[in-house]
KENUSE-821684 format. One record per residue (C-alpha): residue number from 1; residue in one letter; x, y, z. Coordinates in pm, 1 decimal, padded with zeros to 6 digits. Layout:
residues N
+-----+----+----------+----------+----------+
!   i ! aa !       c1 !       c2 !       c3 !
+-----+----+----------+----------+----------+
! NUM !  a !        X !        Y !        Z !
...
+-----+----+----------+----------+----------+
end
This chain:
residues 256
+-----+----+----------+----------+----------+
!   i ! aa !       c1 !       c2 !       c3 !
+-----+----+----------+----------+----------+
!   1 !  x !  00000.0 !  00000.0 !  00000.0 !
!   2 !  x !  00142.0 !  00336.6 ! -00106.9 !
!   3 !  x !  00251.5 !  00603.3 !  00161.0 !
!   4 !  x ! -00003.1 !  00821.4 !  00025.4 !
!   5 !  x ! -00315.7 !  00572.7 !  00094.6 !
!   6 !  x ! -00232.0 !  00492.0 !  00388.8 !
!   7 !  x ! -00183.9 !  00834.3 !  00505.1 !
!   8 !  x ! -00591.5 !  00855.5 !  00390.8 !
!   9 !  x ! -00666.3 !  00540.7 !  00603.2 !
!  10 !  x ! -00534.6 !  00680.5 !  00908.8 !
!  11 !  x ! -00683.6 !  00975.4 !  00930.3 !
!  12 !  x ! -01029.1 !  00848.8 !  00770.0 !
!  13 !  x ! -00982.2 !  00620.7 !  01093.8 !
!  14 !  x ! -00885.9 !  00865.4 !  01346.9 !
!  15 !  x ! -01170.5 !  01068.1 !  01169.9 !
!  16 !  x ! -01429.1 !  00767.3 !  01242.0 !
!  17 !  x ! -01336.7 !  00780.5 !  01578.4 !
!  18 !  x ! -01497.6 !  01078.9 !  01691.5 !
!  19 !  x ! -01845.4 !  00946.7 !  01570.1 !
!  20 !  x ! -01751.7 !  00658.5 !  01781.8 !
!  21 !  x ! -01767.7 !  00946.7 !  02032.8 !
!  22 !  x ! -02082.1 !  01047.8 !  01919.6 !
!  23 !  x ! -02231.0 !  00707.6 !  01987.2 !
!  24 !  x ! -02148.8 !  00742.4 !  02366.2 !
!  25 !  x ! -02406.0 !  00937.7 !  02378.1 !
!  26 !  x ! -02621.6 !  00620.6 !  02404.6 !
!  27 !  x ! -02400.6 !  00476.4 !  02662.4 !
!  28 !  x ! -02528.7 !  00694.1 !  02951.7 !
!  29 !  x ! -02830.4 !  00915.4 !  03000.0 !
!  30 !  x ! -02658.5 !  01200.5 !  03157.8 !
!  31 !  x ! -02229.8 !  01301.1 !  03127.6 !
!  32 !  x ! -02162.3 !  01511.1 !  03411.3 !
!  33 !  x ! -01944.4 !  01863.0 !  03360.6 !
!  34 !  x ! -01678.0 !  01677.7 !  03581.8 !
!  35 !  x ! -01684.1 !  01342.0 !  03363.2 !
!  36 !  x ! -01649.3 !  01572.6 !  02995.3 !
!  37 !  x ! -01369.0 !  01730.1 !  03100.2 !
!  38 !  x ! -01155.5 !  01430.5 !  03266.3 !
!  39 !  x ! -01173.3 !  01286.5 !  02965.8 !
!  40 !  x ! -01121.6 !  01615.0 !  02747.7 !
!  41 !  x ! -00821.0 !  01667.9 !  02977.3 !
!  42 !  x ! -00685.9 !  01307.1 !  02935.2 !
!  43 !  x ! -00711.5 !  01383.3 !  02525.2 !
!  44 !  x ! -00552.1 !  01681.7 !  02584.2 !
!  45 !  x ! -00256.5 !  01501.0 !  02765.3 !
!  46 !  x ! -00220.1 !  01275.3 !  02474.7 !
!  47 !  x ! -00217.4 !  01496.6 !  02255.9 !
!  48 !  x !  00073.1 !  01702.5 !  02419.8 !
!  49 !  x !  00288.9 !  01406.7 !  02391.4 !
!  50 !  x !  00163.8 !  01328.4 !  02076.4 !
!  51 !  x !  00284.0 !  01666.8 !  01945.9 !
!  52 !  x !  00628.9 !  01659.7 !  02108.6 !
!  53 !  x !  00743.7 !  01287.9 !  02104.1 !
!  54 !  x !  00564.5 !  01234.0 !  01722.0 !
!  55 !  x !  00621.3 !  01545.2 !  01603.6 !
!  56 !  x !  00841.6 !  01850.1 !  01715.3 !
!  57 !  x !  01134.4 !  01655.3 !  01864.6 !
!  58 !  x !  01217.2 !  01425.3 !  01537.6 !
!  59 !  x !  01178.1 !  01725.2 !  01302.2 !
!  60 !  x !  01462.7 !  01907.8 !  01546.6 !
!  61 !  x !  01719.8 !  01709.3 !  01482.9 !
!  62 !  x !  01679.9 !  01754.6 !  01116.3 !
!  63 !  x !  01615.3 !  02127.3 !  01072.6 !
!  64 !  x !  01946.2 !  02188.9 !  01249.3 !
!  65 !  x !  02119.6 !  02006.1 !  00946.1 !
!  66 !  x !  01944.6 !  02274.9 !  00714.3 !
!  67 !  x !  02227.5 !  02550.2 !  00809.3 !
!  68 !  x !  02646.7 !  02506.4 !  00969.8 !
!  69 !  x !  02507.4 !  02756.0 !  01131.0 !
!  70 !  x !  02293.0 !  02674.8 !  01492.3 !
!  71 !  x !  02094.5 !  02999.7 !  01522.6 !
!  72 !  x !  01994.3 !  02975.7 !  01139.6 !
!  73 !  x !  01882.1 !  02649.6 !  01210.6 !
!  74 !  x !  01692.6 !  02749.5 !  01487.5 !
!  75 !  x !  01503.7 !  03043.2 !  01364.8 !
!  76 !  x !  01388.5 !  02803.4 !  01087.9 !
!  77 !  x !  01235.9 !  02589.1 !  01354.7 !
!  78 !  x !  01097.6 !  02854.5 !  01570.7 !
!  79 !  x !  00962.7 !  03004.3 !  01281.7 !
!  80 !  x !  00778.4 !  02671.4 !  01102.2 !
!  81 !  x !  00593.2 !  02606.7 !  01456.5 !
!  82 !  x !  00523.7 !  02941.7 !  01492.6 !
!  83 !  x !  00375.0 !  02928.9 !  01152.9 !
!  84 !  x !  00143.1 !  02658.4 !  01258.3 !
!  85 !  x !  00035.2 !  02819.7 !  01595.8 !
!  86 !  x ! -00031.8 !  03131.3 !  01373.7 !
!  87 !  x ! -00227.2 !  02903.2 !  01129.8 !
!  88 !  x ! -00501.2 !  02760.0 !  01360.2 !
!  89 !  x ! -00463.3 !  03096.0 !  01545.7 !
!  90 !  x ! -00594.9 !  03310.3 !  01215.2 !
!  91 !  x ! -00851.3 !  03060.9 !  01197.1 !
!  92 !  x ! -01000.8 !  03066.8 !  01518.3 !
!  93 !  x ! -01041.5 !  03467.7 !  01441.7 !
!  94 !  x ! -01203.7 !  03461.0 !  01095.0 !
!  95 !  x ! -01439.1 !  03173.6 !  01149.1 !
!  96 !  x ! -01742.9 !  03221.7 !  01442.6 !
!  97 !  x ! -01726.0 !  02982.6 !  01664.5 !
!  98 !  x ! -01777.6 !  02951.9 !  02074.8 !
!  99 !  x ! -01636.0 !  02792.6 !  02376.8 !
! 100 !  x ! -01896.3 !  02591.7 !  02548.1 !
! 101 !  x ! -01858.4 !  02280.9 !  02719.8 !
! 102 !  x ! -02185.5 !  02099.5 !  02759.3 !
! 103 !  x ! -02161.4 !  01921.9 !  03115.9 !
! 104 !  x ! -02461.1 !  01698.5 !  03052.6 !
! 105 !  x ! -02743.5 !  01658.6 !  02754.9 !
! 106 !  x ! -03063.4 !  01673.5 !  02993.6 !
! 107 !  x ! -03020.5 !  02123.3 !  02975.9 !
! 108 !  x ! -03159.8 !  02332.6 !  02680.8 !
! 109 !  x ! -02983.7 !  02548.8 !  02452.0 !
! 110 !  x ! -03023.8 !  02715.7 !  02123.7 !
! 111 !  x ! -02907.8 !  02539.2 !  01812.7 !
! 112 !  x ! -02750.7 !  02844.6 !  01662.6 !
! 113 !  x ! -02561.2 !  02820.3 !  01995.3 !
! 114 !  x ! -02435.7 !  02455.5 !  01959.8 !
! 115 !  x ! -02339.4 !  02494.1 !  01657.7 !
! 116 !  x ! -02121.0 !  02749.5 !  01719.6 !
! 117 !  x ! -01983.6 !  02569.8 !  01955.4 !
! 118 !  x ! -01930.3 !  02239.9 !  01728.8 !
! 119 !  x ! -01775.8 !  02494.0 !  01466.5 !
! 120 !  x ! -01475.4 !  02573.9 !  01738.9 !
! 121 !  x ! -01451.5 !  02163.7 !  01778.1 !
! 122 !  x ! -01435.7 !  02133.6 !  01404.0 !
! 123 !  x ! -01154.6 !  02434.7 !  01332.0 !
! 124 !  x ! -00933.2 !  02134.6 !  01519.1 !
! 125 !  x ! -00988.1 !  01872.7 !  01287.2 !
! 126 !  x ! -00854.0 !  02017.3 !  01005.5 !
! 127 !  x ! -00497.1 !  02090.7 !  01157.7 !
! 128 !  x ! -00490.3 !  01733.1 !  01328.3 !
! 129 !  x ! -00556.2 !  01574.0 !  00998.6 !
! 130 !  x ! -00257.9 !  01826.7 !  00831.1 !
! 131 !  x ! -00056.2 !  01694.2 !  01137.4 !
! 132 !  x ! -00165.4 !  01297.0 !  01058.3 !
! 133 !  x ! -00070.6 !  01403.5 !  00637.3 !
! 134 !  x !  00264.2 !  01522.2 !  00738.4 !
! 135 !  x !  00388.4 !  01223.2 !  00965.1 !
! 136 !  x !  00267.5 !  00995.4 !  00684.0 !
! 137 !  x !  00516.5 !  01205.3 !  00425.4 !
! 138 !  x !  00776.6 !  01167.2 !  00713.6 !
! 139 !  x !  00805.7 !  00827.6 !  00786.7 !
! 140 !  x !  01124.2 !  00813.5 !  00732.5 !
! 141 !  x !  01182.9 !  01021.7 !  01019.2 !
! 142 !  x !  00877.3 !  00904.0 !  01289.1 !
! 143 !  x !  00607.1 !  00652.7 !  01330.4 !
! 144 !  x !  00362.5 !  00830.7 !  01219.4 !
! 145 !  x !  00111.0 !  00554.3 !  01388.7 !
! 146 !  x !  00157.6 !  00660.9 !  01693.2 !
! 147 !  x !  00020.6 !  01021.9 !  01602.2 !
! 148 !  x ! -00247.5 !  00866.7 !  01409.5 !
! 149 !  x ! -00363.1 !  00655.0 !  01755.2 !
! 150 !  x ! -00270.3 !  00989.9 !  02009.2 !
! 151 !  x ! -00515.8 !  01179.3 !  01768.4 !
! 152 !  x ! -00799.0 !  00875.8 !  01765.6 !
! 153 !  x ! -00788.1 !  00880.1 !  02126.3 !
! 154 !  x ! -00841.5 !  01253.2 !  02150.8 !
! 155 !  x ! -01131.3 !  01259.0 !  01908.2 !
! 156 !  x ! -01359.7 !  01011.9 !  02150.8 !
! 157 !  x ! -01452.0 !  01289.3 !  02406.5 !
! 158 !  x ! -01478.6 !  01540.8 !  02132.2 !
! 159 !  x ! -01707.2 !  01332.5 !  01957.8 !
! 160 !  x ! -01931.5 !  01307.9 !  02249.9 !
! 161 !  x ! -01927.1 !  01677.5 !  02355.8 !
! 162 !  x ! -02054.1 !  01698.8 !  01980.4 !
! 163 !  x ! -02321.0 !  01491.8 !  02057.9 !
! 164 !  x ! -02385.0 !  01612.5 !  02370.5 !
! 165 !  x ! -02410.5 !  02002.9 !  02312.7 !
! 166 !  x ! -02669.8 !  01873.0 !  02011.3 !
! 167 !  x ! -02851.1 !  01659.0 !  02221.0 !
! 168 !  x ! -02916.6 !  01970.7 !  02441.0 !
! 169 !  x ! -03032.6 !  02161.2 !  02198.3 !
! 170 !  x ! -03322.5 !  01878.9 !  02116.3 !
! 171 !  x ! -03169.0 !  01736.7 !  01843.4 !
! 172 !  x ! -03203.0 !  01305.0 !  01869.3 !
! 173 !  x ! -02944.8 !  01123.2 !  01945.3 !
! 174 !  x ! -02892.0 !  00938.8 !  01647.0 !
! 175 !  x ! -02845.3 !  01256.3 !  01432.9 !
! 176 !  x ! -02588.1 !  01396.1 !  01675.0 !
! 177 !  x ! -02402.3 !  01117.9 !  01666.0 !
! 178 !  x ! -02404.9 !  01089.7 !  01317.2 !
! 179 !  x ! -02299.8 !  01449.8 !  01305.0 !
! 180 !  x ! -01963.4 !  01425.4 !  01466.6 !
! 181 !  x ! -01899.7 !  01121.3 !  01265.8 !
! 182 !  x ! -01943.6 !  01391.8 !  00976.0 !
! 183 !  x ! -01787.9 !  01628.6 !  01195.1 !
! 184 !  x ! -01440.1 !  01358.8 !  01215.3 !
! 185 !  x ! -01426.6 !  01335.6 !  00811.6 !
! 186 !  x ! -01274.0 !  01677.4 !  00822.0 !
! 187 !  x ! -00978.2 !  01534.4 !  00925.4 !
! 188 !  x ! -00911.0 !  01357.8 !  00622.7 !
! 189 !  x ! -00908.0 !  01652.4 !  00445.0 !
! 190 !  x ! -00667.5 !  01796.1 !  00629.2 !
! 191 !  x ! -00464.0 !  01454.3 !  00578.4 !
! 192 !  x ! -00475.7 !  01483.9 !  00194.9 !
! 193 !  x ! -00325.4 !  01845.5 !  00200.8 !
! 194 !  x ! -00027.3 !  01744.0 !  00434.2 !
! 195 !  x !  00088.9 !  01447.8 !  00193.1 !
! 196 !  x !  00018.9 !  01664.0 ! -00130.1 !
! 197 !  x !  00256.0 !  01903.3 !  00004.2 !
! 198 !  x !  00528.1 !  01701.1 !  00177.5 !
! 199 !  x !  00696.1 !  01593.6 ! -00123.1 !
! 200 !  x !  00755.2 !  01915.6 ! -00306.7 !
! 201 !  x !  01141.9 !  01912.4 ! -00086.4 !
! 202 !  x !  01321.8 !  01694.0 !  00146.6 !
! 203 !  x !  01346.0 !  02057.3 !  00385.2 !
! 204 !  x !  00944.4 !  02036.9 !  00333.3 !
! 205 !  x !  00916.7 !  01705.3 !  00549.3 !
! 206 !  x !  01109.5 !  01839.5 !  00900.4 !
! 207 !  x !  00927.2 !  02178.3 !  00857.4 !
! 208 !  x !  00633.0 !  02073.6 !  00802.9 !
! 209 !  x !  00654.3 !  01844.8 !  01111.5 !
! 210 !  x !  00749.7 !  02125.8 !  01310.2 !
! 211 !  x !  00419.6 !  02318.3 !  01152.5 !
! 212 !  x !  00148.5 !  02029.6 !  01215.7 !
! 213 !  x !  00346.2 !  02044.3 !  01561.3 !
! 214 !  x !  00269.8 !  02399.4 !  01624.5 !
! 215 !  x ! -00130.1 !  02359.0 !  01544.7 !
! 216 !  x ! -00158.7 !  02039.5 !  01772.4 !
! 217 !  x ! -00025.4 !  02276.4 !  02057.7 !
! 218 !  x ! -00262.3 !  02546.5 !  01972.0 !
! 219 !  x ! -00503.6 !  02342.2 !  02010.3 !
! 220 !  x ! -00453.6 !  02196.8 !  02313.4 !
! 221 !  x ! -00319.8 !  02495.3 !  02452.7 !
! 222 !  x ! -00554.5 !  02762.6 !  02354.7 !
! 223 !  x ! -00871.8 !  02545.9 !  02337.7 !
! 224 !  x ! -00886.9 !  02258.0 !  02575.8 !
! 225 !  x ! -00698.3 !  02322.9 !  02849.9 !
! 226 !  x ! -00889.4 !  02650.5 !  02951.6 !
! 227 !  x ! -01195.1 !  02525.0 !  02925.3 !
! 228 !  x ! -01155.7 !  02237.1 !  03127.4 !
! 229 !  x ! -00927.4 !  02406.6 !  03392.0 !
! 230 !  x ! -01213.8 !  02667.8 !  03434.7 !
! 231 !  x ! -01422.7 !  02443.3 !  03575.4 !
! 232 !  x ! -01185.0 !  02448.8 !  03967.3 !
! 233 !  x ! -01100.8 !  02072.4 !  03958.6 !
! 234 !  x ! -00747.2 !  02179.7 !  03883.3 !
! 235 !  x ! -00654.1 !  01869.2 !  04069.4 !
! 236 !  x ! -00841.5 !  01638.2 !  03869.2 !
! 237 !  x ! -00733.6 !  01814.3 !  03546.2 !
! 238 !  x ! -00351.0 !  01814.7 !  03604.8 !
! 239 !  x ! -00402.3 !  01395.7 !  03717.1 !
! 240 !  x ! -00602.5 !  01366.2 !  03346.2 !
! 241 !  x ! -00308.4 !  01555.9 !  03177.2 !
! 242 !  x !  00007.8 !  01427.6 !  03326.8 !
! 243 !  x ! -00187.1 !  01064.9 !  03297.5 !
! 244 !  x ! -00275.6 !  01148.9 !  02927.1 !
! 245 !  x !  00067.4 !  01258.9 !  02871.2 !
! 246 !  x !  00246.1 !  00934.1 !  03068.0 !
! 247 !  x !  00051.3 !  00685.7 !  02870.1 !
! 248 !  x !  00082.3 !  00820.3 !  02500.9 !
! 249 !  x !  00469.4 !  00846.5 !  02551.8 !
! 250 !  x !  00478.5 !  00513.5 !  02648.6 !
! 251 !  x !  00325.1 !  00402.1 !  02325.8 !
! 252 !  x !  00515.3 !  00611.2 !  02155.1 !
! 253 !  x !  00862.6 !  00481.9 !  02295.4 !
! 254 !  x !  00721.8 !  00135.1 !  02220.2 !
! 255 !  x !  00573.8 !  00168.9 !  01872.2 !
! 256 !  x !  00911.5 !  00344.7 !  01780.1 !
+-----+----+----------+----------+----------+
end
């Protein structure tokens, strides 16, 4: 199977996953505020590792080749995961979205208002499936598998706060979990412009890690982790984190 097609696989996968999510809706009748954000904190946690372990820290050691230099090589770094912070970053201002965690599905609210809030869940799907395209192009340099199952992880609670926030706004269950299973094919998208692009240069492959890198933090950074830590369980949420974090860089060191 070619690099490219199984770049699409993975990330149609990971995409699948988050209507997977969705589907949990069924699994309980009520997902406390606590509950959604253990588990969004645990993806986020993953995710984190994911990003460093799968995706900044191989692409290091290979920009600093670019350049005899050290601080040339450096800025080149800085600058490609800057580039991809900046990416998600323009995004998040030109598209209207909200921040809204739904802490269960048995409150009301409007549908203009969930949706707004599934819009902000969706503006991440795109830059994880860039970040799933780009590890694909650089195999040679990572697994790009373990990405691939740090992001699938990470989708499940998204996909149910999906669900969830449509649920509350009396939508049926069936058609909000079918919506973030629509919601996860985004994310091959975003797969199919990271391997069109990653073999225009070999200096393409390490920056472009270092990009999808940047956007992964952004959106932990800027979107999960406030959310959840504004709930005061800061406990709770640094245990789902550092336990998110511990267990995806053991699979990481062991897929390598």
């Amino acid at each position: 199977m070619s690099v490219f097609m199984e770049g699409f696989l993975a990330s149609l996968f990971a995409g699948i996953v988050t209507g997977l999510g969705g589907f949990l809706i069924f699994v309980r009748k009520k997902y406390s505020q606590g509950q959604i954000n253990f588990m969004l904190n645990l993806a986020a946690g993953v995710m984190l590792s994911a990003s460093f372990f799968a995706l900044l820290v191989p692409s290091m050691a290979s920009v600093l080749q670019f350049s005899p230099r050290l601080a040339v090589s450096a800025l080149w770094y800085s600058l490609a995961v800057f580039a991809g912070v900046a990416l998600v970053w323009v995004l998040n201002e030109i598209l209207p979205h909200e921040h809204n965690n739904m802490g269960h599905h048995g409150m009301h609210l409007s549908l203009k208002k969930a949706w707004l809030f599934i819009i902000a869940i969706t503006l991440h799907k795109l830059p994880e499936g860039l970040a799933v395209g780009v590890a694909f192009g650089a195999e040679n340099y990572v697994n790009p598998f373990s990405l691939v199952i740090g992001i699938a992880l990470h989708n499940i609670p998204e996909g149910l706060t999906i669900a969830i926030s449509l649920v509350a706004a009396r939508v049926s269950r069936i058609r909000a979990a079918l919506t973030a299973l629509l919601i996860g094919m985004v994310q091959p998208v975003g797969a199919l412009l990271g391997l069109l692009t990653m073999h225009i240069s070999d200096k393409i492959v390490p920056l472009g890690m270092a990009l999808a890198g940047g956007t992964l933090l952004f959106v932990v950074i800027n979107e999960i982790l406030p959310e959840t830590y504004g709930y005061k369980q800061t406990n709770k949420s640094a245990f789902a984190v550092f336990s998110g974090f511990i267990v995806m860089t053991y699979l990481v060191m062991i897929l390598e």
